[in-house]
C-alpha positions in Angstrom: 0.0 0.0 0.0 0.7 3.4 -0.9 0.8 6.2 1.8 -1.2 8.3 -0.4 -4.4 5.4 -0.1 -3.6 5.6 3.7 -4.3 8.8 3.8 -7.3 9.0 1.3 -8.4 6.2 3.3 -7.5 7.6 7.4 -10.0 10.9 5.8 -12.8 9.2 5.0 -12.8 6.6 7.8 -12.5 9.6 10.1 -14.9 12.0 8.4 -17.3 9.5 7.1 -18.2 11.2 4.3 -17.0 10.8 0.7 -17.3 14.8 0.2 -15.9 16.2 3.8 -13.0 13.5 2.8 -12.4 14.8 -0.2 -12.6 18.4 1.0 -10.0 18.0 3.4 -7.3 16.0 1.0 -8.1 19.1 -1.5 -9.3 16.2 -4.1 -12.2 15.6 -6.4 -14.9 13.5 -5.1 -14.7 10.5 -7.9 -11.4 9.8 -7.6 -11.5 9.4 -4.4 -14.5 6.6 -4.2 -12.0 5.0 -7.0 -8.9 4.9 -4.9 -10.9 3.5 -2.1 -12.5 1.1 -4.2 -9.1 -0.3 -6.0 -7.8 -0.2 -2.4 -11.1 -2.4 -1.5 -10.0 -4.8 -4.4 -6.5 -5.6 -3.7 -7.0 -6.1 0.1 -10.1 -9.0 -0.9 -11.8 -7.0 2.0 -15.1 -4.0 2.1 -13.5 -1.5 4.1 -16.7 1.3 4.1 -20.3 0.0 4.3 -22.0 2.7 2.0 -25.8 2.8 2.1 -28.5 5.8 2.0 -27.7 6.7 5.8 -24.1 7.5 5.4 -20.9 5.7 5.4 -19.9 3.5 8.3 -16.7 1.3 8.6 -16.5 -2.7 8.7 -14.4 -4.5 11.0 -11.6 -4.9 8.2 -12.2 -0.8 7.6 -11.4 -0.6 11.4 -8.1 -3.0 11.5 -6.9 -0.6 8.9 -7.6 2.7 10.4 -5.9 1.8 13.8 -3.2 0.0 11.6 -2.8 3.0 9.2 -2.6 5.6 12.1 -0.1 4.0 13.3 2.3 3.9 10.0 1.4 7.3 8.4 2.3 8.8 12.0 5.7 6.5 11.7 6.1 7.6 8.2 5.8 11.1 9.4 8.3 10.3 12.5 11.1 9.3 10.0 10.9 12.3 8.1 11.3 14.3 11.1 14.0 12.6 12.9 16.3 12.2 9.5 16.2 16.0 8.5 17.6 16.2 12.2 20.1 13.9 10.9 20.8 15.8 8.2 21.3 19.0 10.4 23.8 16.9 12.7 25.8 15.5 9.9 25.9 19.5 8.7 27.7 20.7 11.9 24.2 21.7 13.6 23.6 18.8 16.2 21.0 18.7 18.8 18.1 17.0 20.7 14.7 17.6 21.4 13.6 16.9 24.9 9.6 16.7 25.6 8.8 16.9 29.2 4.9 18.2 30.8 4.9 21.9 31.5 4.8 22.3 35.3 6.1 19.1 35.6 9.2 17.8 36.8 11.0 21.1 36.8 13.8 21.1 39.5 14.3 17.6 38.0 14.8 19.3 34.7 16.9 21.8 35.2 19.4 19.2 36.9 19.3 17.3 33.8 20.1 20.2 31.7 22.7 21.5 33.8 24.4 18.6 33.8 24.2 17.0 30.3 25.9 20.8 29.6 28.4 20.1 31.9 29.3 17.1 29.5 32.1 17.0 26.9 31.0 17.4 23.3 27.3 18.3 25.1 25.0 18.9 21.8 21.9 21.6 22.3 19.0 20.7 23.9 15.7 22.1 22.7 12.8 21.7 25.5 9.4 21.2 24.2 6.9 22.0 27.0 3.9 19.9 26.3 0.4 19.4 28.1 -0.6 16.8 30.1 0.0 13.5 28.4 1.2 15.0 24.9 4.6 13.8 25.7 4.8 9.9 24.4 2.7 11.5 21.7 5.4 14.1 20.5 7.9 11.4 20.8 6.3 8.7 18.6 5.8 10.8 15.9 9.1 12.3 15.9 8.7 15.7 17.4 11.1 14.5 20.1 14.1 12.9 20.6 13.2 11.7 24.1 11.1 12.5 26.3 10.4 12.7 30.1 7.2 10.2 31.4 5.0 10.0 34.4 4.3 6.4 35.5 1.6 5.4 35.7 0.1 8.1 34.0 1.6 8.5 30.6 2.3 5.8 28.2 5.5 4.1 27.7 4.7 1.1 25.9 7.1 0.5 23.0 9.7 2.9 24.3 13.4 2.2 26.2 13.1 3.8 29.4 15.4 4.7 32.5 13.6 5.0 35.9 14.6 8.5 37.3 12.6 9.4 40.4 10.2 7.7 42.1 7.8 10.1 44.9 4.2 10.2 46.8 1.5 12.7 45.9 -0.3 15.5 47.2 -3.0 17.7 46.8 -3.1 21.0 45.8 -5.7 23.4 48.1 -5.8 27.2 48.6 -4.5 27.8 51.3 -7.4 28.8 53.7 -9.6 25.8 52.9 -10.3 23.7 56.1 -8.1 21.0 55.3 -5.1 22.6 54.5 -3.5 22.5 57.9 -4.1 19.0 57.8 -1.0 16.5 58.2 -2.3 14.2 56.0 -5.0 13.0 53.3 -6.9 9.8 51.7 -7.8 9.9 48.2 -11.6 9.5 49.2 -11.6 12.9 51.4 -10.0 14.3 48.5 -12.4 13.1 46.2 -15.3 13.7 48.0 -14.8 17.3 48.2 -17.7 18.5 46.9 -16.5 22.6 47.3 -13.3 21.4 45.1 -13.6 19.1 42.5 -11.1 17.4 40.7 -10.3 19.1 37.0 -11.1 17.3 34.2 -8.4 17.3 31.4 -8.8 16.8 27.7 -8.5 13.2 26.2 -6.0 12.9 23.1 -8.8 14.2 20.9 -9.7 17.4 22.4 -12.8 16.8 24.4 -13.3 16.7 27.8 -15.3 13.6 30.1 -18.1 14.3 32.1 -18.1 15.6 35.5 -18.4 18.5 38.0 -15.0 19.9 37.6 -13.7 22.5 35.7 -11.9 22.2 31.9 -8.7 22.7 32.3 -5.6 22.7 29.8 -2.6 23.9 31.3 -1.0 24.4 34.7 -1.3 28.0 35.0 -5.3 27.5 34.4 -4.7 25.0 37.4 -3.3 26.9 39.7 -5.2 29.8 39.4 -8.7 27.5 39.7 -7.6 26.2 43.1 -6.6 29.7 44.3 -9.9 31.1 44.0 -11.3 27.9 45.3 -13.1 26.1 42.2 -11.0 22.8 42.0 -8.2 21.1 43.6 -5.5 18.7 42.5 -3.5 15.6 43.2 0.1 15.7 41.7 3.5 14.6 41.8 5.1 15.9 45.9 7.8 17.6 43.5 4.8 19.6 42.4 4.8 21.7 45.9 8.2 23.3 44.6 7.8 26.6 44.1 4.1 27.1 45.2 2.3 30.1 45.4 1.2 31.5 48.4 -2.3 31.4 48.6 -2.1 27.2 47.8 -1.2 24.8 50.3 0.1 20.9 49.6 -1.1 18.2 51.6 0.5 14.5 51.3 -2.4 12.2 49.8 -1.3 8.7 51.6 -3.0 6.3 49.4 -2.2 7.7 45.9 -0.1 5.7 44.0 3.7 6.7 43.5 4.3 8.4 40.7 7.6 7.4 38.9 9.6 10.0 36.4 10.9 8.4 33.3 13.1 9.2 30.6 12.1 7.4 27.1 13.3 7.5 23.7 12.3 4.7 20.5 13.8 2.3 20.9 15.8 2.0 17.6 17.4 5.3 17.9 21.0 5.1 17.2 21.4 9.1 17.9 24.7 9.7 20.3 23.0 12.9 21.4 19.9 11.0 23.2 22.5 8.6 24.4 24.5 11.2 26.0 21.3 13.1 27.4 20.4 9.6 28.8 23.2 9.0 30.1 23.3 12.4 31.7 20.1 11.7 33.6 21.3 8.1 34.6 23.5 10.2 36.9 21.0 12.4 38.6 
């Protein structure tokens, strides 16, 4: 297969419409039912049921779309990741590290200062992501490596070096009742029905149901729990450098939260090697 049929297909599996499809590849309508349909042909399978309602995919349609996802996004990684290789081999070398902003940042900046620290050190570009873009930046080549959150983020099909390993805590303004408590449980915490919990978007935009605010970034966080609409659980690391008006409580039941560094694990780059290695060291 072709990636141009991957991608004629991937459009109309997602839009489910011959025309939106079409629209969106900047293609005429015929030719695109005829690449599906030659595409049809050579697999032996119907990918699209078509019929007056609409179009719908078959349980072959839906192999393929998880299936060609998954290689157009790897197709898309190699590009990236050999013009970088063409940059190093022309005198400009460097890395791109993906780690959650707000996350991790004392950790960070210890990792940075000390892979600069190294001989023949190659620049580091950071690429501050939102909660769980990471493993998605570094699969399809945006990054070079990348710093995880077990078990929150993904790491399946990546090499990975455990870092840090710490408790949790939750966030409150600093006046609420229980913030000159020693201690939490998870079920006080999530029972507060003054401060919900915030409710982050999935990988394709929308948000799941519940009481507690949208929220997309830290900043939007910590500025929720200030003026006492939300509260948070996170990483103990995530008390460093907290505002005033927010107080951090240790949560004694949360799972432990385990920092990461990840990279694909076919990489052959000396830079990620030497930026691993640096954070081996930490």
């Amino acid at each position: 297969m072709e990636t141009r049929e991957l991608r004629y297909f991937v459009a109309v599996a997602e839009e489910l419409h011959f025309g939106r499809a079409a629209l969106r590849l900047g293609i005429a309508q015929p030719p695109l039912s005829r690449a599906i349909g030659a595409l049809e042909r050579r697999l032996g399978a119907a990918l699209l049921e078509r019929g007056s309602r609409g179009v719908s995919l078959t349980g072959a349609g839906a192999v393929l779309l998880r299936e060609a996802r998954a290689a157009l996004d790897a197709v898309e990684a190699a590009e990236r990741r050999t013009r970088r290789a063409a940059l190093t081999a022309a005198g400009h070398p460097s890395v791109v590290l993906a780690a959650k902003a707000g996350a991790s940042g004392e950790l960070l900046a210890k990792l940075l200062d000390v892979h600069a620290a190294e001989p023949g050190a190659v620049a580091v570009d950071v690429l501050l992501c939102g909660p769980g873009e990471q493993a998605g930046v570094l699969r399809d080549g945006r990054a070079d490596v990348a710093l995880l959150h077990r078990p929150f983020d993904d790491t399946a099909g990546f090499d990975t070096e455990d870092l840090h390993t710490e408790g949790q805590v939750v966030i409150l303004p600093a006046g609420h009742p229980l913030a000159v408590r020693p201690h939490l449980r998870l079920d006080e915490v999530t029972g507060l029905p003054d401060l919900p919990l915030p409710r982050w978007p999935r990988p394709d935009g929308s948000f799941p149901d519940g009481p507690g605010p949208q929220v997309r970034d830290h900043t939007q966080l910590t500025q929720l729990i200030a003026l006492g609409r939300a509260c948070a659980v996170v990483p103990e690391s995530g008390r460093t450098g907290l505002r005033e008006d927010l107080a951090a409580v240790p949560v004694l039941d949360a799972p432990r939260v385990t920092t990461v560094i990840a990279w694909p694990p076919h990489s052959r780059s000396t830079a990620v090697a030497g930026l691993v290695r640096a954070a081996t060291t930490l």
